[in-house]
GUKOL-227385 format. One record per residue (C-alpha): residue in three letters; residue number from 1; x, y, z. Coordinates in steps of 0.25 Angstrom, whole numbers, plus 5000, padded with zeros to 4 digits. Layout:
GUKOL-227385
NODE   resn   resi      u      v      w
NODE    ALA    NUM      X      Y      Z
...
//
This chain:
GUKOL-227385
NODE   resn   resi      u      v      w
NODE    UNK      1   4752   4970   4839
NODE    UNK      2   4757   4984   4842
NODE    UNK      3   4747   4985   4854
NODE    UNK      4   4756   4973   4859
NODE    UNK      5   4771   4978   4855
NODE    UNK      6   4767   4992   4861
NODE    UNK      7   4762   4984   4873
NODE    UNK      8   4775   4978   4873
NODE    UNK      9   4783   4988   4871
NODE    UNK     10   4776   4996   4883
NODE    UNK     11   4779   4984   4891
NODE    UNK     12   4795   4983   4890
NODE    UNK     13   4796   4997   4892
NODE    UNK     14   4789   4999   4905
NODE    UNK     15   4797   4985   4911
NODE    UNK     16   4810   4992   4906
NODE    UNK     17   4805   5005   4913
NODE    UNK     18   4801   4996   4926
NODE    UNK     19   4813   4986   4929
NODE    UNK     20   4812   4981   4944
NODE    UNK     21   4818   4988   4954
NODE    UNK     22   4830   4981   4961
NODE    UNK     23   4829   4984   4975
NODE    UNK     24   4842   4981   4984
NODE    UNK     25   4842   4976   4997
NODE    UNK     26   4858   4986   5002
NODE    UNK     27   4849   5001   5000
NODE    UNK     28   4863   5005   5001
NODE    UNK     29   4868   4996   4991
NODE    UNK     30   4855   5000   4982
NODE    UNK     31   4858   5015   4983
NODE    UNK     32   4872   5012   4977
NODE    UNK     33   4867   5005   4967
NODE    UNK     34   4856   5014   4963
NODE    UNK     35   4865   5027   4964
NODE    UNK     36   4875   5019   4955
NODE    UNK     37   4864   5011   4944
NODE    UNK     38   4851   5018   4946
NODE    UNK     39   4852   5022   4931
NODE    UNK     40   4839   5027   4929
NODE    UNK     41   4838   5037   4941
NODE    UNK     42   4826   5030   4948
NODE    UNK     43   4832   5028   4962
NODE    UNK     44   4830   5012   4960
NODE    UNK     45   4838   5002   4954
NODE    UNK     46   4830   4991   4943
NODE    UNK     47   4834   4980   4938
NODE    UNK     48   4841   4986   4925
NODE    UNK     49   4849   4996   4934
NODE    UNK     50   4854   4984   4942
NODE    UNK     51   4858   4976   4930
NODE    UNK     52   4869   4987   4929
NODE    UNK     53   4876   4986   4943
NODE    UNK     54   4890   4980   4941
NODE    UNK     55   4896   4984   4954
NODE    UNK     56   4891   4982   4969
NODE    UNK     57   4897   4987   4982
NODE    UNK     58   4892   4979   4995
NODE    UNK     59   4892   4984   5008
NODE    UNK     60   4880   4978   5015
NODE    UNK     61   4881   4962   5020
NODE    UNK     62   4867   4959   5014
NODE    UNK     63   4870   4960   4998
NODE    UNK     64   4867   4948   4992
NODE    UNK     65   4853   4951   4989
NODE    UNK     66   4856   4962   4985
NODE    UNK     67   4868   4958   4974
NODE    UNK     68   4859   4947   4969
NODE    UNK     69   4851   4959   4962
NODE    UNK     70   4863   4964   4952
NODE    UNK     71   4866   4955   4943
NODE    UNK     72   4878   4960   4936
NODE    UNK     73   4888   4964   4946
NODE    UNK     74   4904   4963   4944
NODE    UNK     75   4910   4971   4957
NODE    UNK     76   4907   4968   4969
NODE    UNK     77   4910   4975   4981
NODE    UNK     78   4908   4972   4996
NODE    UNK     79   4913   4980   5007
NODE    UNK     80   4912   4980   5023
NODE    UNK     81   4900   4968   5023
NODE    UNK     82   4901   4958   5033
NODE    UNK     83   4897   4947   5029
NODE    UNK     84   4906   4933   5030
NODE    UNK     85   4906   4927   5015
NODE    UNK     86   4902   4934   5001
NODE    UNK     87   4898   4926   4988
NODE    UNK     88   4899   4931   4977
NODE    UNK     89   4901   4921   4966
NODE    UNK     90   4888   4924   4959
NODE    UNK     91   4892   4938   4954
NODE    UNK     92   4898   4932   4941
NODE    UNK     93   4897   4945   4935
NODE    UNK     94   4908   4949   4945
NODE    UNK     95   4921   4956   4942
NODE    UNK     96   4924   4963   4954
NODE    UNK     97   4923   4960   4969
NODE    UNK     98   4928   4968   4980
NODE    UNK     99   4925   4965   4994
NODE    UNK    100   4932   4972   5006
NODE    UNK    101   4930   4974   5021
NODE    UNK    102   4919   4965   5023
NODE    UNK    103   4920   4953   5032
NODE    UNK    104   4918   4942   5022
NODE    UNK    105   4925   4928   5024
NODE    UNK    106   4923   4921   5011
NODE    UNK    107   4921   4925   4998
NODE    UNK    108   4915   4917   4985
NODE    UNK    109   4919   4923   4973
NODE    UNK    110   4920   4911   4964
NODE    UNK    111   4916   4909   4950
NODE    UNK    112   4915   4923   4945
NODE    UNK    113   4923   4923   4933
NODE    UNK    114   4923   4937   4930
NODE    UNK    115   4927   4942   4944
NODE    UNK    116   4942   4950   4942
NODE    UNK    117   4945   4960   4954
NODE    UNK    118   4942   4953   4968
NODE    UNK    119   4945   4963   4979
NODE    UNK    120   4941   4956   4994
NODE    UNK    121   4953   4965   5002
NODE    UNK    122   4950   4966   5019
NODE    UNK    123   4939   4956   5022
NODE    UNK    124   4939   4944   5030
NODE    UNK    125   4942   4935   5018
NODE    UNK    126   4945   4919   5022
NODE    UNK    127   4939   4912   5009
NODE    UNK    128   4940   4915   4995
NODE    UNK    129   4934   4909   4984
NODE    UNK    130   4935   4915   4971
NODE    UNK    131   4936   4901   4963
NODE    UNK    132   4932   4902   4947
NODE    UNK    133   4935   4918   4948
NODE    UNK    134   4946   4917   4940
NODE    UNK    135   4947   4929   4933
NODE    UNK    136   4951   4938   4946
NODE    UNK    137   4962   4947   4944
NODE    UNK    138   4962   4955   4955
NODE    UNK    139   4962   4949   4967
NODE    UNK    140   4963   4956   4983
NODE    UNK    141   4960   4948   4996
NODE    UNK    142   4968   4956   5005
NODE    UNK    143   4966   4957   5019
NODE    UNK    144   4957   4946   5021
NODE    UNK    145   4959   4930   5028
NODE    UNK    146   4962   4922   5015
NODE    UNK    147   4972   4911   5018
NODE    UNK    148   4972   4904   5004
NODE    UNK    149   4973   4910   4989
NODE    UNK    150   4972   4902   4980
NODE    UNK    151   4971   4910   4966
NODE    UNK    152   4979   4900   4956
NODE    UNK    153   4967   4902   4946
NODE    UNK    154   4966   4916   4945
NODE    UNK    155   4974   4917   4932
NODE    UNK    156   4970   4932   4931
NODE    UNK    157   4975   4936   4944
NODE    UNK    158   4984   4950   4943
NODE    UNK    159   4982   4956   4958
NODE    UNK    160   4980   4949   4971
NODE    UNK    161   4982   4954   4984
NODE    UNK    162   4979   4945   4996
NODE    UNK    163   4988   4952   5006
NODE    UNK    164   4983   4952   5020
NODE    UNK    165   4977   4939   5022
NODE    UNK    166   4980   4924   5027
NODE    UNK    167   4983   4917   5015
NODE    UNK    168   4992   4905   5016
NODE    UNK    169   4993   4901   5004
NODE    UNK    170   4991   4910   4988
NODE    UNK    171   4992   4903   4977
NODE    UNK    172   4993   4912   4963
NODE    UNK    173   5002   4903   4955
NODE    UNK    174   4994   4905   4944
NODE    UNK    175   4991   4918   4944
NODE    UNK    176   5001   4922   4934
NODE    UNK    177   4994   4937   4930
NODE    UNK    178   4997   4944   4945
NODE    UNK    179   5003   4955   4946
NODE    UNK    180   5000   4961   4961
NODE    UNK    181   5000   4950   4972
NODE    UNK    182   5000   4953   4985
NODE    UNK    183   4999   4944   4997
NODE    UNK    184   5006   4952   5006
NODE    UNK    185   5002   4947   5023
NODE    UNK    186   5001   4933   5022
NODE    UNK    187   5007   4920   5025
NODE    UNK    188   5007   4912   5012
NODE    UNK    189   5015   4900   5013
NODE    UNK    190   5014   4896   4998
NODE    UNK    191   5026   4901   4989
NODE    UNK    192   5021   4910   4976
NODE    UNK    193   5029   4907   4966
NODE    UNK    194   5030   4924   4961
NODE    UNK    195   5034   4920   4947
NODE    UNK    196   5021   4916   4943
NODE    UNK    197   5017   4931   4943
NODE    UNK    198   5027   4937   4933
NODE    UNK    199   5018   4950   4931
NODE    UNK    200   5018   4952   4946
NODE    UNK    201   5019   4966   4949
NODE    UNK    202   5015   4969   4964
NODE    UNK    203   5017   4957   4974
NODE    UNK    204   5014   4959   4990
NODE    UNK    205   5020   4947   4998
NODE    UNK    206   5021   4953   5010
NODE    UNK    207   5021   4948   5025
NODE    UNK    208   5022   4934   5019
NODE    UNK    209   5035   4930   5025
NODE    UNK    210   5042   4926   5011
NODE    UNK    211   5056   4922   5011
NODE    UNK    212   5058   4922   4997
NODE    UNK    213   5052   4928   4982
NODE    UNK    214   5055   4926   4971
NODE    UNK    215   5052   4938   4961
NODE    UNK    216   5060   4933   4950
NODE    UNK    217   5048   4931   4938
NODE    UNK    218   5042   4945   4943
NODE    UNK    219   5048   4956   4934
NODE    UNK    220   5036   4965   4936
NODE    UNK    221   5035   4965   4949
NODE    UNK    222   5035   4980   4954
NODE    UNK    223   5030   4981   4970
NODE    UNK    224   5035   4969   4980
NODE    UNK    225   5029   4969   4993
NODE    UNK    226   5036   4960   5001
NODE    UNK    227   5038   4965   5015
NODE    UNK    228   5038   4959   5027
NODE    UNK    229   5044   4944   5021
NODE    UNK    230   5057   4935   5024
NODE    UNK    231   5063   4939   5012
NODE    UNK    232   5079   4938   5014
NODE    UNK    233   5080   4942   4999
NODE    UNK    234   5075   4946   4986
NODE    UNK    235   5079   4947   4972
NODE    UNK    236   5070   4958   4964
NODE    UNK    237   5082   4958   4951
NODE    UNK    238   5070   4953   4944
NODE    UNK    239   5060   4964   4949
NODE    UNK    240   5065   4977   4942
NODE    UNK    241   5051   4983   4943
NODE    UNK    242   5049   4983   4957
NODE    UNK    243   5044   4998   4960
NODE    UNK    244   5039   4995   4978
NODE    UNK    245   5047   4984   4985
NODE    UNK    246   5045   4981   4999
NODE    UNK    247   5053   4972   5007
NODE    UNK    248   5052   4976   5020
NODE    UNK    249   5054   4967   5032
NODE    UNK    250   5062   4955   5025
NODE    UNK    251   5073   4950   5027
NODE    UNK    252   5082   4955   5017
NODE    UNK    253   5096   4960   5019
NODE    UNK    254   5099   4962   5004
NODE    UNK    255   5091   4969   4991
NODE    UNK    256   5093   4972   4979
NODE    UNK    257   5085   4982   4972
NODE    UNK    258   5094   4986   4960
NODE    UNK    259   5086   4981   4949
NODE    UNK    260   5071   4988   4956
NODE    UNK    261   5074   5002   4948
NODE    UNK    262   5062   5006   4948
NODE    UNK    263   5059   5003   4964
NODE    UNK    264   5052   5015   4971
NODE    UNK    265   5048   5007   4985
NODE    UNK    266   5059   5000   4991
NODE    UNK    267   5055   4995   5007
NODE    UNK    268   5065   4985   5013
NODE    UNK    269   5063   4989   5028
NODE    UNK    270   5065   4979   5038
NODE    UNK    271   5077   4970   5029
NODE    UNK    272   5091   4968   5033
NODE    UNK    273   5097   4975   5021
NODE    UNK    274   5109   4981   5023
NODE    UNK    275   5113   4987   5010
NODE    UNK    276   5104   4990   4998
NODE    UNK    277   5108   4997   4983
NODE    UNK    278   5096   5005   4979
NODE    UNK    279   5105   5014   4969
NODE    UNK    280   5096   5007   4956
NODE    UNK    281   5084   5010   4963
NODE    UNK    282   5081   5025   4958
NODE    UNK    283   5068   5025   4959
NODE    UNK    284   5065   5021   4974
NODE    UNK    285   5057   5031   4981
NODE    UNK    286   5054   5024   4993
NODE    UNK    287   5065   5016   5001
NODE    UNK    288   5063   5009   5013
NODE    UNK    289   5074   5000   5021
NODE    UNK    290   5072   5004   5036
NODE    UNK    291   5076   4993   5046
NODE    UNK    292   5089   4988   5038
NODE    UNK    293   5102   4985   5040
NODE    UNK    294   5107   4996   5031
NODE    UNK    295   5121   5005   5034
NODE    UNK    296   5119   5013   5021
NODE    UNK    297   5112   5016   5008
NODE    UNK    298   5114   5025   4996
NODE    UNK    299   5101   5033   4993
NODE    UNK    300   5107   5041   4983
NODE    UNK    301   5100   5046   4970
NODE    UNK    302   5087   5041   4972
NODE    UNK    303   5078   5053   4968
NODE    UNK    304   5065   5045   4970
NODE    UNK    305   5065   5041   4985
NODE    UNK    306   5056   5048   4993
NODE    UNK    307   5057   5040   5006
NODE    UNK    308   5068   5033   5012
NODE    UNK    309   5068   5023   5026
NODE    UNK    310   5081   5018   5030
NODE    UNK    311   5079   5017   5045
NODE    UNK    312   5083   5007   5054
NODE    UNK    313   5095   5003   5046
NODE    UNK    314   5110   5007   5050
NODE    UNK    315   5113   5019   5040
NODE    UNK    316   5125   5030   5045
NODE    UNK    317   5124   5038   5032
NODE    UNK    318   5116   5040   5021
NODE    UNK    319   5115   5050   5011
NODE    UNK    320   5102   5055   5003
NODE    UNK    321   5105   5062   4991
NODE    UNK    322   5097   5066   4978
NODE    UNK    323   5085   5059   4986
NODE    UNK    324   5077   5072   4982
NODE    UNK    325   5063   5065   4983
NODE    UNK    326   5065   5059   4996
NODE    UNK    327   5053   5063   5008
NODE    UNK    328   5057   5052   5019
NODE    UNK    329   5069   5049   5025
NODE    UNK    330   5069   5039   5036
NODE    UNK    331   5082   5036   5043
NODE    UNK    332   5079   5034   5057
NODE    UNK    333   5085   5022   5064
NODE    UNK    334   5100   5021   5058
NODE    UNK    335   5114   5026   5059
NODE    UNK    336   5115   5040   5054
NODE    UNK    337   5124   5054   5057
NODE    UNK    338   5121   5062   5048
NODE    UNK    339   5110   5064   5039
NODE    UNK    340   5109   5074   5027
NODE    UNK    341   5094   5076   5021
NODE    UNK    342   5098   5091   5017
NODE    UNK    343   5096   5086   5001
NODE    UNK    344   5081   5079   5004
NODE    UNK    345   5072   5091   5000
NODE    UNK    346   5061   5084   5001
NODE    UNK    347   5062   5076   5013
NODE    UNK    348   5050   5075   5024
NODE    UNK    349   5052   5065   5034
NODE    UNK    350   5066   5061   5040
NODE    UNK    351   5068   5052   5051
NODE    UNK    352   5081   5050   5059
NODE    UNK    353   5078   5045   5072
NODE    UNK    354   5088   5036   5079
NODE    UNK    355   5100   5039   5073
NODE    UNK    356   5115   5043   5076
NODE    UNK    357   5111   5058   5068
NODE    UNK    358   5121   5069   5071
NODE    UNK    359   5118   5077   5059
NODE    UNK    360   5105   5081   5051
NODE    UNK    361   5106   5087   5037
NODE    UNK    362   5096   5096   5034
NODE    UNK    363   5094   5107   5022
NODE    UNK    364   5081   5114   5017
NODE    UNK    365   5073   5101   5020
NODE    UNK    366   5060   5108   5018
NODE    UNK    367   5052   5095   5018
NODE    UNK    368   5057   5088   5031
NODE    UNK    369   5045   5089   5038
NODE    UNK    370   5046   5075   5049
NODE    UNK    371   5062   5073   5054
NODE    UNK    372   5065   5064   5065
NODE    UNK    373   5077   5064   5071
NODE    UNK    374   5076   5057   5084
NODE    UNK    375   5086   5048   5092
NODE    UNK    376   5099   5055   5085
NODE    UNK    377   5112   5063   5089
NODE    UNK    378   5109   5076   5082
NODE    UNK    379   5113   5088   5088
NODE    UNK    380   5107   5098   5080
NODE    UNK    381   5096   5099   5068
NODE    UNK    382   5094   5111   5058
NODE    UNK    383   5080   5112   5051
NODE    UNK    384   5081   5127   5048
NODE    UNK    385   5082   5125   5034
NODE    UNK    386   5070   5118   5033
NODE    UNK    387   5057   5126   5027
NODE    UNK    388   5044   5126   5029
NODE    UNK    389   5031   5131   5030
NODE    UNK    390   5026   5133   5046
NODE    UNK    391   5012   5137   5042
NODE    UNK    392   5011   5123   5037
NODE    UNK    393   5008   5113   5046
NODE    UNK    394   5011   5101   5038
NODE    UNK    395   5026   5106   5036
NODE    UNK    396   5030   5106   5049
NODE    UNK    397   5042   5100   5052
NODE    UNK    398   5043   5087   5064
NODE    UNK    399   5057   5087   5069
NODE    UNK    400   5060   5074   5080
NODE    UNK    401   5072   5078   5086
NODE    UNK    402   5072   5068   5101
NODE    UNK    403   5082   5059   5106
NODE    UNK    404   5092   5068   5099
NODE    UNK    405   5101   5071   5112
NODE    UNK    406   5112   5079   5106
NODE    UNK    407   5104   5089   5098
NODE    UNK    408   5109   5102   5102
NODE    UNK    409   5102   5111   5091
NODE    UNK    410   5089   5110   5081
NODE    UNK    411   5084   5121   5072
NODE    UNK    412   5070   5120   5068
NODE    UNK    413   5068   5134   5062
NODE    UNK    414   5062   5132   5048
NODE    UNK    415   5051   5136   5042
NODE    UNK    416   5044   5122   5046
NODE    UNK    417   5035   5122   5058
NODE    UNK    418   5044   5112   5066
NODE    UNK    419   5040   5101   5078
NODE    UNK    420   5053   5097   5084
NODE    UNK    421   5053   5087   5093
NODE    UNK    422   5065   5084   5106
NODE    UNK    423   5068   5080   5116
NODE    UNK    424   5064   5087   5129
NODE    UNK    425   5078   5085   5135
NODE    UNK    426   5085   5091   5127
NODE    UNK    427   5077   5102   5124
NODE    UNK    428   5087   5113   5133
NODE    UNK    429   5098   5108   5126
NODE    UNK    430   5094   5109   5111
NODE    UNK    431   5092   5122   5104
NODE    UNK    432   5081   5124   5094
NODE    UNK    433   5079   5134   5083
NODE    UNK    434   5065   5136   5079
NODE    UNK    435   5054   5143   5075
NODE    UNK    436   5041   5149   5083
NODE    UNK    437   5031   5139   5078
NODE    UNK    438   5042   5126   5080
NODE    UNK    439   5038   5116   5090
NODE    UNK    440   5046   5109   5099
NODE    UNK    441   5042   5097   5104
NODE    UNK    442   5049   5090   5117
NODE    UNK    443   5049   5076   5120
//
């Protein structure tokens, strides 16, 4: 009897000490796997070893033998493969699948009832079929051929991004939990009724030719992206958290931003608004409305804007005080006389071209580092006070002074390494201070 249980015994130790060898087909794919799960330092991989890999990356188109051989995976990941159609609705251990830059048409992910995180962004997606995997809450199929979405019973849903495809027709009606959508670059023709989603927080609709939202039933919502549209109005009273609003390339000729104190982006480039009250909006750090039909705007006490771009519109004066933040100033394409930027300490860029300029005023702007001034009646520019460092090459200083036919006088001589650039013909007639290591360039 103890001949027999020692027998025994000697018997389950050395199978334990000799469990088979899995071999893989991918010797790249294997290597991975054994630097990652080789847990007993022997350079091969058993069957015990195996048992334990819970993530695979794919990057070889014959893997399915291979795949077959690890019984307990929950992400998945396939990149650049070229193959036309991937199944994968037998890995019901499956949590997460990722699959990007692969030339894959159709995909099967059905019936895997633990699967939460789907990422399939830039592949050549036309067929998607995740029927039964209810329990996705992420969901990404950017950038792919998809012309149909049909998600009604994903109940879990809270991110969906399908922007860049072909889809005519999304239905999400009953995915109530979302709260980042975006479909921005296609041509859906079904309405969505927005007030299904009342913890919508980030929604993309852009390039999709909408004439009308409503955003009523969406309190939470805190970036809109909803450029490039036939919008001819919006109401956002009901949006006071909206933090990044773009609206470019509408039609709107009227805003009102009064309620969004806490907007930091604000880009309506491209509308036919000719007046705007951003006096509640303390906060905004960036402001965009180039290519409008404005005459004038008050920018005063916003101590958080760092860029302002107001070109194209029809502004003759503007005045920019207590913007102590501010970097980038873009003005070019409107009315102007006179400009004064002598208080913007911390401005770097400043473009003017293609006004009616006469007069430039300029202080100890020790950050101005690119200003153009092109296509205006200046007759002459001062940028002595300016300070630099001229060993430093990054801190020199690009000045664009052509088309500017009545200058008379420019003085460069700062401590800044200075590139001036004008016109050749008038080169005789203008009279330039500047230092030995300035250069001049003539055009």
């Amino acid at each position: 009897m103890l001949r027999n249980l020692l027998l025994l015994t000697l018997f389950t130790c050395s199978t334990a000490s000799f469990a088979q060898q899995v071999v893989f087909k991918d010797k790249i794919l294997e290597q991975r796997l054994i630097d990652s799960y080789d847990l007993n330092k022997d350079g091969i991989l058993d069957e015990t070893e195996v048992s334990k890999i819970t993530m695979v990356t794919i990057t070889n188109d014959d893997f399915a033998e291979d795949l077959n051989k690890i019984p307990n995976i929950d992400k998945l990941i396939f990149i650049n493969i070229n193959i036309d159609s991937l199944d994968v609705s037998n890995y019901k251990k499956l949590e997460q699948l990722y699959v990007s830059f692969t030339s894959i048409k159709h995909i099967d992910a059905s019936k895997l009832n633990k699967l939460e995180k789907v990422n399939l962004s830039n592949n050549n997606i036309e067929t998607l079929n995740i029927e039964g995997s209810n329990n996705i809450i992420h969901l990404v199929v950017a950038s792919n051929y998809l012309k149909k979405l049909d998600l009604r019973k994903l109940t879990s849903l809270t991110n969906l991004n399908a922007n860049n495809n072909n889809l005519e027709k999304v239905y999400i009606d009953n995915c109530t939990k979302l709260q980042e959508v975006s479909l921005g670059v296609n041509r859906i023709s079904n309405p969505i009724n927005w007030s299904n989603f009342p913890d919508l927080q980030t929604l993309n609709i852009t390039g999709l030719k909408i004439k009308e939202i409503d955003l009523s039933k969406n309190p939470k919502l805190e970036k809109l992206y909803c450029e490039d549209n036939n919008l001819k109005n919006i109401d956002l009273n009901n949006n006071p958290k909206l933090v990044d609003l773009y609206l470019q390339k509408n039609q709107l000729s009227i805003i009102n931003v009064s309620v969004l104190k806490n907007l930091k982006e604000l880009r309506l480039g491209g509308n036919q608004i000719s007046s705007i009250d951003l006096k509640n909006n303390k906060a905004i750090a960036f402001l965009e409305l180039s290519n409008n039909n404005l005459k004038e705007i008050t920018l005063f006490d916003h101590p958080n804007l760092m860029s302002i771009d107001l070109m194209g519109n029809k502004i003759r004066e503007i005045k920019l005080e207590h913007l102590d933040k501010l970097t980038d100033l873009y003005l070019s394409r409107n009315m102007l006389k006179t400009l004064d930027v002598s208080n913007l300490k911390q401005l770097k860029s400043l473009l003017l071209y293609d006004n009616q300029l006469q007069e430039l005023i300029l202080d100890d702007n020790n950050e101005l580092k690119h200003i153009y001034l092109s296509g205006n009646q200046l007759t002459k520019l001062d940028f002595s006070n300016q300070k630099g460092d001229k060993s430093d090459y990054a801190t020199s200083q690009t000045i664009d002074v052509t088309k500017n036919d009545n200058l008379k006088q420019i003085n460069i001589a700062n401590t800044f390494k200075t590139i001036l650039t004008i016109d050749a013909n008038i080169k005789n007639r203008v009279q330039i201070v500047q230092d030995k290591d300035d250069e001049i360039q003539y055009q």
